[in-house]
PyMOL commands that place a pseudoatom at each C-alpha (Angstrom):
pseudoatom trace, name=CA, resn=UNK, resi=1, chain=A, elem=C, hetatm=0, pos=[193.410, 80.723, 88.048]
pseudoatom trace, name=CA, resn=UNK, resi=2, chain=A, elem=C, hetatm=0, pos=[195.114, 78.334, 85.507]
pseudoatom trace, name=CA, resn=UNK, resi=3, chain=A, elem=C, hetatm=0, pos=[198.228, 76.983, 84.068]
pseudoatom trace, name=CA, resn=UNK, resi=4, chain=A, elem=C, hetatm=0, pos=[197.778, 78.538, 80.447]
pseudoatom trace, name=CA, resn=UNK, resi=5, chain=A, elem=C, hetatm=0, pos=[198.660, 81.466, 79.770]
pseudoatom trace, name=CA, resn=UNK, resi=6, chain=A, elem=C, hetatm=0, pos=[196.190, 84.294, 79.082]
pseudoatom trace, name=CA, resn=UNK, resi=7, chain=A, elem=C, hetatm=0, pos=[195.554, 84.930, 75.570]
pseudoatom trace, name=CA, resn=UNK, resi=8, chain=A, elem=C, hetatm=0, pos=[195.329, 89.090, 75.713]
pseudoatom trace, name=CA, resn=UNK, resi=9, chain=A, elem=C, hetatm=0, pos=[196.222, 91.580, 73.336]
pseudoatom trace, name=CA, resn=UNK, resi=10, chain=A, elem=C, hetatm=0, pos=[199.793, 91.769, 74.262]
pseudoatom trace, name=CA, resn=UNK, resi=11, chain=A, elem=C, hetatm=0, pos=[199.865, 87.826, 75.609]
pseudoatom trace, name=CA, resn=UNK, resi=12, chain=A, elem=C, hetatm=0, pos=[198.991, 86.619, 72.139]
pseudoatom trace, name=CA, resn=UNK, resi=13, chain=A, elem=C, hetatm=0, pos=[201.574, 88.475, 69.972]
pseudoatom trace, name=CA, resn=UNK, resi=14, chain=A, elem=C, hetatm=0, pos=[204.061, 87.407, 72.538]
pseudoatom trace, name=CA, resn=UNK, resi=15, chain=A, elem=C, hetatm=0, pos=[202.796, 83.577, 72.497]
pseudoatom trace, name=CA, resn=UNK, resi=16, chain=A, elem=C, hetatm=0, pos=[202.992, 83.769, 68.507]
pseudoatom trace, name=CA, resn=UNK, resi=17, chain=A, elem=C, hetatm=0, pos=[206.387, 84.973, 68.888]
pseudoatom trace, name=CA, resn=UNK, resi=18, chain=A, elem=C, hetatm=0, pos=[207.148, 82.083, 71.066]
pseudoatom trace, name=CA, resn=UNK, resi=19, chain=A, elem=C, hetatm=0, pos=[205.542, 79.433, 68.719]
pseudoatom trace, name=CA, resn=UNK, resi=20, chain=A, elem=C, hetatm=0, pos=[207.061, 80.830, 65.720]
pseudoatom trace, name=CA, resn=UNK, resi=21, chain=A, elem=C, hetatm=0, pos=[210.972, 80.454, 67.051]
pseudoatom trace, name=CA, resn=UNK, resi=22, chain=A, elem=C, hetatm=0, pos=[209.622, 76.646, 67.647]
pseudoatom trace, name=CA, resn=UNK, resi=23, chain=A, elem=C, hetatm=0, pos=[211.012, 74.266, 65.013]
pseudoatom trace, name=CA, resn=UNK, resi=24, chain=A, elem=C, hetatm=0, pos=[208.557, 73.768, 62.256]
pseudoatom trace, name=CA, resn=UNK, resi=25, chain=A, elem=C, hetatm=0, pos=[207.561, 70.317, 63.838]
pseudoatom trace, name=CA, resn=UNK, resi=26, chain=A, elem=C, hetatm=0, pos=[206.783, 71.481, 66.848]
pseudoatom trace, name=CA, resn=UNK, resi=27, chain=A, elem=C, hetatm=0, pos=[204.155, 74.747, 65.376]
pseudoatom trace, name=CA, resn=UNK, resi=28, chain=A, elem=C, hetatm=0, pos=[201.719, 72.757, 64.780]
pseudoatom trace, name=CA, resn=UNK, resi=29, chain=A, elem=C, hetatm=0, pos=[200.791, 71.147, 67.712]
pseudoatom trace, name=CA, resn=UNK, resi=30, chain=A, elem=C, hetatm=0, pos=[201.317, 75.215, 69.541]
pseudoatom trace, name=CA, resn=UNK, resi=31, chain=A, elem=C, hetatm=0, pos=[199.073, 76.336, 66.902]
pseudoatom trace, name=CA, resn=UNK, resi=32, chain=A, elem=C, hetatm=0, pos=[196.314, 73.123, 67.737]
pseudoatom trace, name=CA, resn=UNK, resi=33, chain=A, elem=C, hetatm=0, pos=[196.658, 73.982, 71.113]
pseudoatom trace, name=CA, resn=UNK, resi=34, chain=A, elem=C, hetatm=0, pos=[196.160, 78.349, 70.783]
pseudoatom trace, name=CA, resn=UNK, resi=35, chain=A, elem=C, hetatm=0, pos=[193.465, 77.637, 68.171]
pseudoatom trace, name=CA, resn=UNK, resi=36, chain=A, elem=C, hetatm=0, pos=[191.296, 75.293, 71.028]
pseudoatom trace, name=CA, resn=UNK, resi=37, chain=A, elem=C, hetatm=0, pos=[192.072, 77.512, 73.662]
pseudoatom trace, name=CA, resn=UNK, resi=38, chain=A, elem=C, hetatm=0, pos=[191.021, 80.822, 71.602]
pseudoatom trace, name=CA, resn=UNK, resi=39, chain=A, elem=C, hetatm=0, pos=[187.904, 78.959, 69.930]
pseudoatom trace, name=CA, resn=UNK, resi=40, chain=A, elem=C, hetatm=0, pos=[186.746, 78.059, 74.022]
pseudoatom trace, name=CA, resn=UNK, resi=41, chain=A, elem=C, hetatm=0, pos=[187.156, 81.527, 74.945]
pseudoatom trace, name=CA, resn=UNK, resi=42, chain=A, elem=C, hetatm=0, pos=[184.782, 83.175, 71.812]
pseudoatom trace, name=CA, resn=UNK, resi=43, chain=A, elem=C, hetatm=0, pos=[182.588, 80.183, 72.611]
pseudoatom trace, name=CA, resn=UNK, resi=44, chain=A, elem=C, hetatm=0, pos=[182.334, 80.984, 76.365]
pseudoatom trace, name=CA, resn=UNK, resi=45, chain=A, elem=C, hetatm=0, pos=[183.071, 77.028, 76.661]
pseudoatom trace, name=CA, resn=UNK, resi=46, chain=A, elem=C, hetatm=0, pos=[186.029, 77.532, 78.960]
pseudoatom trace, name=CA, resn=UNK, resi=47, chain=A, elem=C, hetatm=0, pos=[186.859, 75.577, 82.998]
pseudoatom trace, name=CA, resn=UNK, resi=48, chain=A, elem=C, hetatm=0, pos=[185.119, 78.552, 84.591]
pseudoatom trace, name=CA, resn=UNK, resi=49, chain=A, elem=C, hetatm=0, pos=[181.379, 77.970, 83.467]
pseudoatom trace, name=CA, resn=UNK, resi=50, chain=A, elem=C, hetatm=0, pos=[180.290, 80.384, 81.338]
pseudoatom trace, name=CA, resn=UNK, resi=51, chain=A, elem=C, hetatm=0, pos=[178.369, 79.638, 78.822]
for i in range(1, 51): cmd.bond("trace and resi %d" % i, "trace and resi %d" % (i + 1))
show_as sticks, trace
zoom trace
């Protein structure tokens, strides 16, 4: 398992909840970080291997 948090259905509207009650500086560097994480997970590119 790892630190970040899964990116589900439900996970995800919850995370953008989170990231939007963020101050405005701090959104875009949540929104980097969701982005990479979602892009290595349609990719298959993620720690586990798949690919």
């Amino acid at each position: 398992m790892t630190d970040e948090p899964q990116v589900g259905e439900d996970g995800l509207v919850a995370r953008l909840d989170v990231i939007e009650e963020q101050p405005l500086t701090a959104r875009a560097d949540a929104y980097a970080q969701l982005h990479e994480q979602l892009r290595r997970t349609l990719e298959g590119d993620d720690e586990h291997g798949r690919g």
